[in-house]
C-alpha positions in Angstrom: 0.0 0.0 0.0 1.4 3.1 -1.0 2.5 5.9 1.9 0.8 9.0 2.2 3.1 12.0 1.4 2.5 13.7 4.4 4.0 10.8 5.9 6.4 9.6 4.0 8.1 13.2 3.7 7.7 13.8 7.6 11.0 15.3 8.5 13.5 12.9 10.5 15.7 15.2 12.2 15.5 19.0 13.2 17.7 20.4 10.3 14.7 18.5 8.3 12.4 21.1 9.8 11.0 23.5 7.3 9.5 27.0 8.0 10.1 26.7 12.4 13.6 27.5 12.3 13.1 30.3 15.5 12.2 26.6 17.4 15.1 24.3 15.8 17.9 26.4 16.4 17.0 26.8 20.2 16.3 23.2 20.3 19.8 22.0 18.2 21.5 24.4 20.6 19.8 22.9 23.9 21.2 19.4 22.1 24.3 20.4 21.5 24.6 21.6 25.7 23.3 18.6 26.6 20.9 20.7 28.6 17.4 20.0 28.9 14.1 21.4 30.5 12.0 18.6 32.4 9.0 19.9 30.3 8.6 21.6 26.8 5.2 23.2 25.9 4.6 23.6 22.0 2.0 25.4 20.6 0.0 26.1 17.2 -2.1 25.7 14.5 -2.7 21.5 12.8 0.1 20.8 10.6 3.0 22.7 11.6 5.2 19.9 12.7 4.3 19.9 16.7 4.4 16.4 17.1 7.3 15.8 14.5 9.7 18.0 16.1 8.2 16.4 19.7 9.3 13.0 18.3 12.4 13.6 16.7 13.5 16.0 19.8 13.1 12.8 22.3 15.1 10.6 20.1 18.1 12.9 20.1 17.7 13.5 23.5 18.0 9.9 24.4 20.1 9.3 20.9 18.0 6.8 19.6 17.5 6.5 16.0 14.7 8.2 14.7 12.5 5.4 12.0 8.8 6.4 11.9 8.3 2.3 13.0 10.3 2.0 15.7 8.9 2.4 19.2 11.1 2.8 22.3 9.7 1.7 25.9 11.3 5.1 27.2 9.4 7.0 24.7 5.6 7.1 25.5 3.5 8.9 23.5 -0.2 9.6 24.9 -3.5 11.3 23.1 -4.9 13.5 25.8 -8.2 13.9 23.4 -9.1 10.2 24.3 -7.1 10.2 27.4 -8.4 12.8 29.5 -9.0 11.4 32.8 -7.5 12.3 35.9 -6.8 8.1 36.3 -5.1 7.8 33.4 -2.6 11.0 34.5 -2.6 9.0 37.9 -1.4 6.0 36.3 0.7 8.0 34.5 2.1 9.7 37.5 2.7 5.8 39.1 4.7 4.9 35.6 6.8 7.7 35.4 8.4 6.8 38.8 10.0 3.5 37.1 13.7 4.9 35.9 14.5 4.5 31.9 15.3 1.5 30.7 17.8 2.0 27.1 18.1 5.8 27.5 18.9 8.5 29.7 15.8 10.0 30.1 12.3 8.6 30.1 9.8 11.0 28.0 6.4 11.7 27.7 4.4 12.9 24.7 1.2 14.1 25.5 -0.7 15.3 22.4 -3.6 18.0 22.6 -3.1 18.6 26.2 -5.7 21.0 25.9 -8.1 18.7 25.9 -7.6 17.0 29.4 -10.3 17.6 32.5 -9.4 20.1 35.0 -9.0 17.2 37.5 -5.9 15.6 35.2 -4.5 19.1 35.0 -4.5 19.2 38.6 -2.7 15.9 38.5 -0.4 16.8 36.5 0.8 19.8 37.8 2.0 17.9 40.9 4.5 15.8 38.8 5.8 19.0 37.0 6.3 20.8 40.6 8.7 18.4 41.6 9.3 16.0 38.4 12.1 13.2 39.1 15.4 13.8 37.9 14.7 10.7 34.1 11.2 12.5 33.1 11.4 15.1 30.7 7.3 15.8 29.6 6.9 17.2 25.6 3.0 18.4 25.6 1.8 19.7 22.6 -1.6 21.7 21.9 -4.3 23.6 19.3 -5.8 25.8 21.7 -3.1 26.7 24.1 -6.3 29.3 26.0 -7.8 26.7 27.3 -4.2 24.7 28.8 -4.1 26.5 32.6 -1.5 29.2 33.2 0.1 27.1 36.5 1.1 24.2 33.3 1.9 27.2 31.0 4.9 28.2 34.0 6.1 25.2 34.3 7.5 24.6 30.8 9.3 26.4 27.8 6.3 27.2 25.5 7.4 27.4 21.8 4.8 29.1 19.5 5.0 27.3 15.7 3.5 29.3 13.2 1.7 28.7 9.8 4.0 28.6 6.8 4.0 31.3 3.8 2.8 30.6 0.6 6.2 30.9 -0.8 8.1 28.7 1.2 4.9 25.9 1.1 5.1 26.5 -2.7 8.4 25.5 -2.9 8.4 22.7 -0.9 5.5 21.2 -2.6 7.9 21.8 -5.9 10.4 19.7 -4.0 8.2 16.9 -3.3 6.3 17.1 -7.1 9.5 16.6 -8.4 10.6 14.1 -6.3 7.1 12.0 -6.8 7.4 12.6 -11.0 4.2 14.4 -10.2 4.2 16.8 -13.9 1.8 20.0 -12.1 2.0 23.4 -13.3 3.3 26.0 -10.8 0.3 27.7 -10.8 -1.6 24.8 -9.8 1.1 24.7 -6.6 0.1 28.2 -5.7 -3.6 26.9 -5.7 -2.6 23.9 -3.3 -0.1 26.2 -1.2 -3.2 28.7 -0.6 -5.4 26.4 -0.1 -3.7 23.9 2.7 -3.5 27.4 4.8 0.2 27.3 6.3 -0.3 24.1 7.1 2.5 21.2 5.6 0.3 18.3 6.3 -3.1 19.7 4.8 -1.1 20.8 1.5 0.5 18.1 1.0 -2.7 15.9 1.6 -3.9 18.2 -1.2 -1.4 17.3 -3.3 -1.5 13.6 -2.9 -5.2 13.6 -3.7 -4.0 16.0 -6.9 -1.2 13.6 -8.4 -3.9 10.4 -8.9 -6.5 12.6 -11.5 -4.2 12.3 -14.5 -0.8 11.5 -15.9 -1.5 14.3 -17.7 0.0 18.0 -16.5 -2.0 19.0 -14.1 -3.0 22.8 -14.8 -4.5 25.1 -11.9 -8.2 25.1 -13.8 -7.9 21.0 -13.1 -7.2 22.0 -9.1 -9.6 24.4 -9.5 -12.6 21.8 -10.7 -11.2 19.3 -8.7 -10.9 21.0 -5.3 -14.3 22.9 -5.9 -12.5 26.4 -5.5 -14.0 28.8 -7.5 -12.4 30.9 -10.1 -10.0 33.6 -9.2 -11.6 36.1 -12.5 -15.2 35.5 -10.8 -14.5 36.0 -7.2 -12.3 39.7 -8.6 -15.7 40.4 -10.5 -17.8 40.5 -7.4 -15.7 41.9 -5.6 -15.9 44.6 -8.0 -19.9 45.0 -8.1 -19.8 44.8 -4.1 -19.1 48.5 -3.3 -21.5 49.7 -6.2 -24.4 47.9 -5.0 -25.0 46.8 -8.9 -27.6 44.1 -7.6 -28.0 42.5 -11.5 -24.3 42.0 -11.5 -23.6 40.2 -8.3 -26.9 37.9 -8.6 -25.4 36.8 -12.3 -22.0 36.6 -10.7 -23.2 34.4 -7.8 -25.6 32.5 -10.1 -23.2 30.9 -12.6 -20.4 30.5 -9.7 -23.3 28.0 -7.8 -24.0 26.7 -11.2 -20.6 25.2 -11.3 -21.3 22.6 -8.4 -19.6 25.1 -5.9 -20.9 24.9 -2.2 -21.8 28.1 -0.7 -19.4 27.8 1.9 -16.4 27.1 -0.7 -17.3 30.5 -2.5 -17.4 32.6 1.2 -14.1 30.8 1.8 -12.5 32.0 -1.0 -13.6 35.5 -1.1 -12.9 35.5 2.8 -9.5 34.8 1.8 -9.4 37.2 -0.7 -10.2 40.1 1.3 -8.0 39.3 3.7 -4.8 39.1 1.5 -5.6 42.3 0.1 -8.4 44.6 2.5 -9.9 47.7 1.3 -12.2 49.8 4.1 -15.0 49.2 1.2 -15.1 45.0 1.3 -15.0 45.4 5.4 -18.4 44.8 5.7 -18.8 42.0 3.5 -16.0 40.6 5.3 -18.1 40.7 8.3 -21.0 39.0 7.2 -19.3 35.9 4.9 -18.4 33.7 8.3 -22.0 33.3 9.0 -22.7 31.9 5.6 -23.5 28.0 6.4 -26.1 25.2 6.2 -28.9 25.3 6.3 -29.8 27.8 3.8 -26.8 28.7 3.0 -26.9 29.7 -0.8 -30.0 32.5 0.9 -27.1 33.8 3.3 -24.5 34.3 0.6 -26.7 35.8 -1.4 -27.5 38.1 1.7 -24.0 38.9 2.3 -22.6 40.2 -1.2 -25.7 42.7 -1.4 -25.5 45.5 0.5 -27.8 46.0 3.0 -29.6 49.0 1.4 -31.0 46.5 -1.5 -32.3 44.0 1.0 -36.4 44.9 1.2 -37.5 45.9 5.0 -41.5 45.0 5.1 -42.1 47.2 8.1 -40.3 50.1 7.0 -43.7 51.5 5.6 -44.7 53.1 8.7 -41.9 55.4 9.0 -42.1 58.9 8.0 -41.4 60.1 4.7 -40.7 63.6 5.2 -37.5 64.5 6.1 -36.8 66.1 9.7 -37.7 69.4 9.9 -35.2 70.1 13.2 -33.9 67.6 15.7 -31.0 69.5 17.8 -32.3 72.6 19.4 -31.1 75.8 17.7 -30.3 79.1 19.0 -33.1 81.7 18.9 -32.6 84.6 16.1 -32.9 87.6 16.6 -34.7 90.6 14.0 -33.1 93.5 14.0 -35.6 96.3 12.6 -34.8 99.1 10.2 -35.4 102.7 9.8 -37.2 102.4 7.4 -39.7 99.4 7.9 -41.3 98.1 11.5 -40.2 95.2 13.3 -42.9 91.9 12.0 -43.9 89.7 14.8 -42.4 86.4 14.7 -44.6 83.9 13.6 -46.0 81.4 15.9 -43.9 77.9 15.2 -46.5 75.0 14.2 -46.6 72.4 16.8 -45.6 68.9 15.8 -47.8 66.1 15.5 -48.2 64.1 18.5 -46.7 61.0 19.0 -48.8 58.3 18.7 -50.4 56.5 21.9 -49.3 52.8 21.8 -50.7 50.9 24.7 -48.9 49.6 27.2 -46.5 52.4 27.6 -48.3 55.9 26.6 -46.1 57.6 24.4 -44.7 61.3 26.1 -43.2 63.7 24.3 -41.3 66.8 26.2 -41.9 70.4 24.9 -38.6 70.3 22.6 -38.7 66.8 21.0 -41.2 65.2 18.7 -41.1 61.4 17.9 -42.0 61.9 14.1 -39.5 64.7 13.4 -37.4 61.9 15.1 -38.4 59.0 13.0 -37.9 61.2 10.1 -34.2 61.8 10.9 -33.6 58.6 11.9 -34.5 57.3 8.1 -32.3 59.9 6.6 -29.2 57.5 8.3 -30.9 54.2 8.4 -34.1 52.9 6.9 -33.8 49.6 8.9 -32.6 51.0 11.9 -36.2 53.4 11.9 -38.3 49.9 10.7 -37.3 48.8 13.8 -39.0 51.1 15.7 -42.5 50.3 14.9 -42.0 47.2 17.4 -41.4 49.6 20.0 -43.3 51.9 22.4 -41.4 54.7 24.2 -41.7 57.5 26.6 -39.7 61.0 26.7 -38.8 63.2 28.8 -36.9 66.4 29.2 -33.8 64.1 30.3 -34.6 60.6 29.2 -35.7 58.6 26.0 -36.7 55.1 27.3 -37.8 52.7 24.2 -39.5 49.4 25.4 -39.0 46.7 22.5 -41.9 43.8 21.7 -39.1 41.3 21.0 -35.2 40.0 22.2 -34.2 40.6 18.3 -35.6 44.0 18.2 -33.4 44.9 21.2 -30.5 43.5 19.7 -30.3 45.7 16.6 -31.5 48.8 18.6 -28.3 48.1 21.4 -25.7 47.5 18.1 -23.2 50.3 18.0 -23.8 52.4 15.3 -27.3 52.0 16.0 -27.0 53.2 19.4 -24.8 56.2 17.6 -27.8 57.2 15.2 -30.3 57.5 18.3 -27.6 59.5 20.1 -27.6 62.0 17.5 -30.9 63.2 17.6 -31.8 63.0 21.1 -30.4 66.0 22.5 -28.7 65.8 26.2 -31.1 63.3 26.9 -30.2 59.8 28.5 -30.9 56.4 26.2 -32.4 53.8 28.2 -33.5 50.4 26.0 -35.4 48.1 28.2 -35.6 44.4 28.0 -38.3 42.9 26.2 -39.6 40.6 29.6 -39.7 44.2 31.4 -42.0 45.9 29.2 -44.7 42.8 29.5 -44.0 43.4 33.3 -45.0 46.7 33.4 -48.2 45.7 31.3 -49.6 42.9 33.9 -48.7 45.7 36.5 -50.5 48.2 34.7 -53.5 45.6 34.2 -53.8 44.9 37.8 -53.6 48.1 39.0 -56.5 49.3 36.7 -58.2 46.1 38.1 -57.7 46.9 41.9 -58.6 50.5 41.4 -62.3 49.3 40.1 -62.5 47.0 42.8 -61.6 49.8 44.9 -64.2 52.2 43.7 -67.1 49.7 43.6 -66.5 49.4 47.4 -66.3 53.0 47.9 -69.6 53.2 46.6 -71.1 50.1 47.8 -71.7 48.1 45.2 -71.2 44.7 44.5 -68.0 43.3 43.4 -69.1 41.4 40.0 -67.2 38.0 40.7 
């Protein structure tokens, strides 16, 4: 059976190493001093060569010869993901007291660490306070957040990083050349973008690449093959994004899905391109693409390459159509008469229309502020931000504007940030206070009781009959 290329080109000894040399030089001079830490803490993303440089690292310490095969009984290698019990750290502790048996040292492995209960943290963090003089731990990890900061102390953390496109394209020219794999350069770039940084994905890529043809393999075969979708198509909506040209994106996106593309791989790829090259205009989109997954996910990419203004808003009806007259409060103008002609009376301002009364919270407006002239002005910035409004009774005062929403969702887009600085605008001096949904039914049972005890009340007072 024929050996997978991320395993057959796994490196065998540090100087092997490709794209962690800050780590390998540290680690060949540590070698070289024959002087070791008792525990070594690497950390990463997949596919950087964590537990390759953990394994070759133990051999030299002990001097052992390093074949992928081979096993050594002073070498233990342990998966925390499906060992993550604080017995199996126990046994582990109970083990680790035995002294080496071929080498020097006796070493432990312990892949994703991060993955092990708090209890086996605890457990281990006894054995690295006082370790015996033969251990020597190498833990390795994905998420190094979630490994406890009393472990972190304990050992020398080394931070691998992802590998540039450059240096993954050229190693994957290295290996294609080696294998008598006849692939286009182009068609490397493709794979070398596409693993991420990450040696073992690309070259995964790459295996699965070299079995479609004996043929040369050209970067429109990756393309098809991977289901990445063409780098002309993804520039050309990118390019329709910032005008809003709705006809143009909806084409676009139509004959990119017709392709067989998945949703998803189409976000991916112009996630990726915006974040090679970002421009302040394609920031927004970049926002909304990570959301775009199943179920309905062809309806949420769709979504996220129009702009928001083309997106219909049902309730957005109800809101004023005028613009504001004024929202801030202006200083008064004076007349100043001449000779010649005799000061005119000022003319008395029309009142605005009152707000209107939505039960359960009556709607008040103070002397200086009117709710439509507000609504109006809101609009002007943001129809969807003033849609949102009509599922919302408020009450104003000189110094507040309190706004009670019907639903959780309403209060979400109300509390966003730029929402929050639209309202803040036009309100004067006065304080913002949104309440939560659950309050505002509250304050209606309240309000229904009350009006219910007050009739009770009454009925007594003139003595009647209660009716119930």
């Amino acid at each position: 059976m024929r050996k997978a290329l991320y395993r057959k080109y796994r490196p065998k000894s540090l100087s092997d190493v490709i794209g962690q040399e800050h780590i390998t030089s540290i680690l060949l001079n540590s070698l070289n001093k024959h002087q070791f830490s008792h525990a070594y803490l690497f950390t990463g993303p997949r596919g950087t060569g964590k537990t390759s440089i953990a394994r070759i690292l133990a051999h030299e310490i002990n001097n052992f010869d390093y074949e992928l095969e081979d096993s050594y009984i002073d070498i233990v290698e342990i998966d925390a993901a499906s060992n993550t019990s604080v017995d199996n750290i126990r046994d582990l502790r109970e083990k680790a007291t035995i002294a080496p048996v071929k080498g020097q040292y006796k070493i432990y492995i312990i892949d994703e660490i991060h993955m092990l209960s708090k209890s086996a943290f605890n457990a281990l963090l006894k054995i690295l306070e006082e370790p015996p003089e033969h251990i020597i731990f190498i833990m390795a990890t994905t998420d190094i957040e979630k490994v406890p900061i009393t472990i972190i102390s304990r050992a020398q953390v080394f931070n691998f990083k992802l590998a540039d496109t450059d240096t993954m394209q050229k190693y994957l020219r290295h290996v294609s050349d080696a294998e008598n794999i006849n692939i286009e350069d182009s068609a490397l770039n493709i794979i070398a973008h596409r693993g991420g940084g990450s040696f073992r994905d690309s070259l995964s890529l790459l295996d699965q690449i070299s079995t479609i043809s004996d043929a040369k393999i050209t970067a429109d075969i990756v393309n098809s093959s991977l289901g990445i979708p063409a780098e002309e198509s993804i520039n050309q909506l990118l390019s329709y994004y910032p005008s809003g040209d709705f006809d143009s994106i909806t084409n676009t996106l139509k004959n990119l899905l017709a392709t067989g593309l998945k949703p998803e791989s189409i976000a991916e790829s112009i996630i990726k391109k915006i974040t090679n090259n970002p421009k302040p205009e394609l920031l927004t989109l970049l926002k909304k693409l990570p959301s775009v997954s199943s179920p309905f996910a062809e309806a949420k990419l769709l979504l996220a390459v129009l702009p928001e203004y083309t997106t219909p808003v049902a309730t957005q009806v109800s809101c004023p159509t005028q613009p504001a007259t004024t929202i801030q409060p202006t200083q008064p103008t004076q007349t100043i008469p001449t000779p010649a002609t005799k000061p005119t009376q000022p003319k008395t301002p029309i009142a605005a229309p009152p707000a209107k009364q939505t039960p359960p919270t009556p709607s008040i407006d103070s002397a200086d502020f009117s709710w439509d002239n507000f609504l109006a002005a809101v609009k002007a910035d943001s129809g969807l931000l003033c849609s949102q409004f009509n599922k919302t009774t408020h009450k104003v005062t000189d110094k507040t504007l309190e706004i009670f929403p019907e639903k959780k969702s309403t209060k979400d887009m109300l509390e966003r940030k730029n929402s929050i600085e639209t309202i803040r605008k036009y309100i004067g001096d006065r304080e913002l206070i949104i309440h939560d949904p659950e309050d505002s039914q509250k304050d209606s049972a309240l309000s229904k009781i009350s009006d219910i005890m007050g009739g009770i009340q009454e009925v007594k007072t003139n003595g009647g009959e209660i009716p119930f």
